[in-house]
C-alpha positions in Angstrom: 0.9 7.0 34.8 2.7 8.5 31.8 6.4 10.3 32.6 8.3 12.3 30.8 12.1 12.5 31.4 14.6 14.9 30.1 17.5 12.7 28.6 19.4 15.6 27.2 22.2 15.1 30.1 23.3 11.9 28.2 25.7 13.5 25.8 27.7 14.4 28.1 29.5 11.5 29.7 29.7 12.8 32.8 28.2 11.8 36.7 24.5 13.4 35.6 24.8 11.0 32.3 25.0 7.9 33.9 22.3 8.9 36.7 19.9 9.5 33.5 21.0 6.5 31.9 20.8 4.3 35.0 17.3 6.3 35.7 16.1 4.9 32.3 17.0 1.4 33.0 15.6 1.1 36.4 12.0 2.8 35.1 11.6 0.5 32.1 12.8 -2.6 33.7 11.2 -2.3 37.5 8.2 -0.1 36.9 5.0 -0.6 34.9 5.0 3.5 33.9 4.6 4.7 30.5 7.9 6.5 29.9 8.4 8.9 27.3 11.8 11.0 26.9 12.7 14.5 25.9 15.4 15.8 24.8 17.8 18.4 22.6 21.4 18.9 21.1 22.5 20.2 17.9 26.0 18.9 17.3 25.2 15.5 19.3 21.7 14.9 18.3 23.1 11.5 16.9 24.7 10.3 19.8 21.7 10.9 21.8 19.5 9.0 19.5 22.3 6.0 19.9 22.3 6.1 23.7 18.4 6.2 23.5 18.8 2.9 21.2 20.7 1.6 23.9 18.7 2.1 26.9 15.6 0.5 25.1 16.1 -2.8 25.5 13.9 -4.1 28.5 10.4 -2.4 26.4 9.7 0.7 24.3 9.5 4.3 24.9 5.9 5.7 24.4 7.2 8.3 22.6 10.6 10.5 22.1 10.5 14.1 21.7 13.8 14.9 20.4 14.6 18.2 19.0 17.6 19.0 16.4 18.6 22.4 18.5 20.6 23.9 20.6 20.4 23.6 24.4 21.5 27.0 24.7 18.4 28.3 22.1 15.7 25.9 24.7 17.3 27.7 27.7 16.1 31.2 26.1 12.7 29.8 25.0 11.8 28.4 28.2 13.1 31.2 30.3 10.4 33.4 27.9 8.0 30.3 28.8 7.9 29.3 25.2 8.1 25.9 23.9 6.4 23.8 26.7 7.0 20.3 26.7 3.8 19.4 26.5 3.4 20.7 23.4 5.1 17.7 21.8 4.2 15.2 24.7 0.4 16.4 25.5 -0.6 13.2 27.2 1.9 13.4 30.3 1.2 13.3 33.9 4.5 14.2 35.7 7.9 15.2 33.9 11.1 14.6 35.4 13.4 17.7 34.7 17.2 17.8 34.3 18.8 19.7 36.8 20.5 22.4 34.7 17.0 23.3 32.7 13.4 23.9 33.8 10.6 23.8 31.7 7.6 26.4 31.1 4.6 23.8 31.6 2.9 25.4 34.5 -0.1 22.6 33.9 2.3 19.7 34.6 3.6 18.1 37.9 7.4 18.9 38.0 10.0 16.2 39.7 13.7 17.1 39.4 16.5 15.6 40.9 19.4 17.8 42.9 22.4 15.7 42.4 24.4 18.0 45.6 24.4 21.8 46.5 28.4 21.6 46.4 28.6 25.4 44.9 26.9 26.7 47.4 28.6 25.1 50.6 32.2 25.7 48.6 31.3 29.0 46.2 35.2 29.1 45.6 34.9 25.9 43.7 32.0 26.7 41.6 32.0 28.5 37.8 30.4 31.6 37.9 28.4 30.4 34.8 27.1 27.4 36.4 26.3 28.6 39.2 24.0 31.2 37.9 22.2 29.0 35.6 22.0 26.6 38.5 20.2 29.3 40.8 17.8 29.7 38.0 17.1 26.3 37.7 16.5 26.0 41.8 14.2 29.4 41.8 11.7 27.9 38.7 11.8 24.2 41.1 10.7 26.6 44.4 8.5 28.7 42.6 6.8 25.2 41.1 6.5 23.3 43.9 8.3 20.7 42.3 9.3 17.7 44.3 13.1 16.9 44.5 14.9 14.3 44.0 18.8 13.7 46.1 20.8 10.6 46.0 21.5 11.1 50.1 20.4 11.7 53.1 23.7 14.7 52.8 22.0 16.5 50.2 18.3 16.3 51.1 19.5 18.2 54.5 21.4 20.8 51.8 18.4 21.0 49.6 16.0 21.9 52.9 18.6 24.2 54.3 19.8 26.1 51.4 17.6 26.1 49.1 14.5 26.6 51.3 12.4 23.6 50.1 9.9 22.1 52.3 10.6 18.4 53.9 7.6 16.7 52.1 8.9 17.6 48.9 12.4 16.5 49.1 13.1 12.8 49.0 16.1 10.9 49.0 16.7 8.1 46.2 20.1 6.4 46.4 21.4 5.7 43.0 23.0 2.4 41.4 25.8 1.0 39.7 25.4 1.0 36.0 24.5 -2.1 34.6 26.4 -0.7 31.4 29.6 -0.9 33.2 28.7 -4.8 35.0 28.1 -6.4 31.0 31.0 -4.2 30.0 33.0 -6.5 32.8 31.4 -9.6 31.6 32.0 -9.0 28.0 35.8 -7.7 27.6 37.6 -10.5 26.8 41.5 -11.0 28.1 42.5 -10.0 24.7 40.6 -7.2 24.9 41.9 -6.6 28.4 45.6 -6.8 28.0 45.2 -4.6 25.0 43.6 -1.5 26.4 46.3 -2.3 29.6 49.2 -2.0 26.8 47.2 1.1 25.3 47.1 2.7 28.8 51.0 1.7 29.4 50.1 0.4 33.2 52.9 -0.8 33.7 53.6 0.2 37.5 51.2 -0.2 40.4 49.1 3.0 40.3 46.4 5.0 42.8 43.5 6.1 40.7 40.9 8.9 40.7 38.3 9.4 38.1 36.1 12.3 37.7 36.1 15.9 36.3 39.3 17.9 36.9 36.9 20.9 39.2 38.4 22.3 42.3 35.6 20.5 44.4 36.9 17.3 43.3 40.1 18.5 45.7 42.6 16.5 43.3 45.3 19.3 44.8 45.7 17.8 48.2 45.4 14.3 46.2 48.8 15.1 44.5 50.7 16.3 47.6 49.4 13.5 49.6 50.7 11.5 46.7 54.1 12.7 46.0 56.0 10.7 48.7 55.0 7.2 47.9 55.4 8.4 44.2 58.6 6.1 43.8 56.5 3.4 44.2 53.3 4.4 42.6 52.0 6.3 39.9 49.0 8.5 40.4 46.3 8.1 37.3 43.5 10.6 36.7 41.3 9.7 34.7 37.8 12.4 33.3 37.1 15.3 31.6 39.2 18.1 32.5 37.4 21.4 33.6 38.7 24.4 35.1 40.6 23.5 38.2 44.3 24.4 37.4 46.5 21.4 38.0 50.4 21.0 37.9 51.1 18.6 35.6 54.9 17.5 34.3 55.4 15.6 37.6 56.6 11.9 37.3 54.3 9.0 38.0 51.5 11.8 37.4 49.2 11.1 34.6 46.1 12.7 33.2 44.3 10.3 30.9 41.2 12.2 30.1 38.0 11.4 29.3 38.3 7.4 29.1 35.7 4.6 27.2 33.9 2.4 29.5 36.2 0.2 28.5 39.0 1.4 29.9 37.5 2.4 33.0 36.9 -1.3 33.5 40.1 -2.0 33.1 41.6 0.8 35.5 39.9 0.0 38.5 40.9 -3.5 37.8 44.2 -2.6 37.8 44.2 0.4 40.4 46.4 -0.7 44.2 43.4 2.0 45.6 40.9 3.7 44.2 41.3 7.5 46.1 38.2 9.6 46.1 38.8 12.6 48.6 36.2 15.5 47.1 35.5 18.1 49.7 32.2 17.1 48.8 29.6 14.9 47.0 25.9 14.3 46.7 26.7 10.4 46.3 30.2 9.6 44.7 28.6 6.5 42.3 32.6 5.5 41.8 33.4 4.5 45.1 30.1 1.5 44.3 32.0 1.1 40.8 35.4 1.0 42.6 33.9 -1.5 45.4 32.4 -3.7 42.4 35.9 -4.3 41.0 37.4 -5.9 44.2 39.8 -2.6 44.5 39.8 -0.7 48.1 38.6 2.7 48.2 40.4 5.7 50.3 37.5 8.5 50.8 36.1 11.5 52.4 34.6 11.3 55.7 31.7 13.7 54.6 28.2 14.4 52.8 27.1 11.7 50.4 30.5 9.9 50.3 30.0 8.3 54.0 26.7 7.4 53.5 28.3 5.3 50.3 31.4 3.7 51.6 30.2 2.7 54.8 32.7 1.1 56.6 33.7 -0.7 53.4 36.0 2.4 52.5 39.2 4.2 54.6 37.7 7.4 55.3 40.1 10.7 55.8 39.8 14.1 56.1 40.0 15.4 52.7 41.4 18.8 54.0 44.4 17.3 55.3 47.0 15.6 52.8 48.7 13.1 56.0 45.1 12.1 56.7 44.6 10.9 52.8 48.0 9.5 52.4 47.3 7.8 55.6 44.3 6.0 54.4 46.1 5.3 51.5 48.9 3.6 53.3 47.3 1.4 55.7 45.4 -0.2 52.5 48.6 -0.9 51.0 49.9 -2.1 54.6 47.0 -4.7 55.4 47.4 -8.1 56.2 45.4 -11.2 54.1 42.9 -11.2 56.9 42.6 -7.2 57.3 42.3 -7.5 53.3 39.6 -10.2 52.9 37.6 -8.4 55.4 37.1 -5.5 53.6 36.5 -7.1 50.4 33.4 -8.9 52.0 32.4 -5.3 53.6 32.6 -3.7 49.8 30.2 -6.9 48.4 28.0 -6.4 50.6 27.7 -2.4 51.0 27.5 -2.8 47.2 24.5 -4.8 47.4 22.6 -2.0 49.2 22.4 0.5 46.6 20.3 -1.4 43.4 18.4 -0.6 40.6 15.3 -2.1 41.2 14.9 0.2 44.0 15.9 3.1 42.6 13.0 3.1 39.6 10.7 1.6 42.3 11.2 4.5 44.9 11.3 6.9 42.0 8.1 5.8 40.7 6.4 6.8 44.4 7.7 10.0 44.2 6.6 10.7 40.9 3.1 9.1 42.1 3.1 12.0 45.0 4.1 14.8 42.7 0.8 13.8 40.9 -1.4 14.0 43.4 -0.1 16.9 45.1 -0.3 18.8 41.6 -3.9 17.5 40.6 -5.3 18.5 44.5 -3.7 21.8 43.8 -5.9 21.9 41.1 -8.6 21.0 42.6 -8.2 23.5 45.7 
């Protein structure tokens, strides 16, 4: 079976990046499918070319169509069904689409995967702008019949319930750590190490949060469960900022930005507790990165963030500030044998979620979406 994937998500550096990158991985290295990728950016077209270099290291893509545009200029095209994929990748059986863009191939079995339905369930949290192109993306997926991808049981229930879709078509595929981010651990030296701790100044015992500064992310209620116990510790954020307005100036508060992989190896190294209390998430891929490191995890006791954490993680009612700094303190208060048993309760829930079984399960559901589309055909 030959598959096409849209790999344009990888410039990005953000959640849907290292899904598409861990995607990659787990297709080429568990799966015996020809894999071909697609994908644009004008200003980035580079980088994406590296990252593809990257990812090729277990075999060979068939073929990449990569186009020097603009992903705004494709999003016209295709929405006046122009510019079919298939026009540079004539030979495919299924294409796997990125979330944000559908294509105009009518003629071509269409998988896509739905990472979480956050901006529906919390509207206030959502950018008007992504939202609509969102909506767009969710109406071409219905009117396609495409079968969905969700990394949780949380957001397969979202996709049937909001968006209409049928059971049979929705499928849950728990993602994986990155493998990038376990040789990055294997390969930073203490020199290294101790150099990008000096670069980051951690110098005092710090909670950490990594991700993109949106309201949904709920970092508000993270600073004011925060500021009592901020004599002791610092709070670090650490990911791209985006449009949730935070006050900033407070001491022991830090906003690093977008950080290397590098660096995020070495901050949930160094993090007391790694404090992820978003109102909501389709998975929440740090808390395995978090669990991976050795450092204990303080999260939400909701959608795909449960299913995660397990009862490897402290988890708190986001909505309530006492309830996070709660979780937060009875990490820091546990005893040696309190301590070692979660450790062994983050190896293990961490084991669960691999990369073998996510291109393996991946690979069935692309095998369905075949079928399905060539006995439509057929009817």
């Amino acid at each position: 079976m030959h598959v096409g994937v849209d790999v344009t998500s990888l410039i990005y550096d953000r959640g849907v990046s290292r899904y598409t990158a861990n995607l990659i991985i787990s297709l080429l290295k568990y799966t015996p499918l020809d894999v071909s990728v697609y994908g644009v950016s004008f200003r980035q077209y580079q980088k994406l070319i590296t990252k593809l270099d990257e990812l090729e290291t277990q075999r060979s893509f068939r073929h990449r169509a990569l186009r020097r545009v603009p992903v705004e200029l494709v999003e016209r095209l295709w929405q006046m069904g122009l510019l079919p994929v298939k026009k540079h990748l004539p030979a495919l059986d299924v294409f796997h689409s990125w979330d944000w863009l559908q294509p105009p191939d009518k003629d071509l079995a269409l998988v896509s995967t739905i990472h979480d339905l956050a901006m529906l369930r919390f509207p206030e949290t959502a950018h008007p702008k992504v939202l609509k192109a969102h909506q767009r993306s969710w109406r071409v997926l219905k009117q396609r019949q495409a079968h969905i991808i969700t990394p949780s049981l949380a957001t397969k229930k979202d996709v049937i319930e909001y968006l209409d879709i049928p059971p049979h078509q929705v499928h849950v595929v728990h993602e994986a750590l990155p493998e990038s981010l376990i040789r990055l651990a294997h390969s930073l030296n203490e020199t290294d190490y101790q150099a990008i701790k000096e670069k980051l100044k951690l110098k005092r015992p710090f909670l950490l949060f990594v991700g993109t500064t949106e309201p949904r992310k709920n970092l508000k209620r993270l600073i004011q469960a925060w500021q009592p116990l901020s004599k002791e510790l610092d709070l670090i954020i650490a990911g791209a900022e985006g449009w949730d307005k935070l006050k900033k100036g407070l001491k022991g508060l830090r906003f690093l930005g977008q950080v290397t992989d590098q660096e995020l190896v070495v901050l949930y190294t160094e993090a007391q507790v790694f404090v992820y209390p978003s109102l909501y998430e389709g998975f929440g891929l740090p808390i395995l990165e978090s669990f991976y490191f050795g450092t204990p995890v303080v999260t939400s006791d909701n959608s795909g963030m449960r299913e995660v954490a397990g009862n490897a993680a402290e988890l708190v009612n986001p909505e309530d500030p006492e309830s996070i700094r709660a979780g937060i303190l009875k990490i820091l208060n546990e005893d040696k044998e309190a301590e070692s048993v979660r450790r062994q309760r983050m190896v293990i829930r961490g084991q669960m979620f691999s990369l073998k079984r996510m291109g393996l399960e991946t690979a069935k559901v692309y095998k369905l979406a075949k079928k399905e589309y060539e006995a439509g055909l057929l009817s």
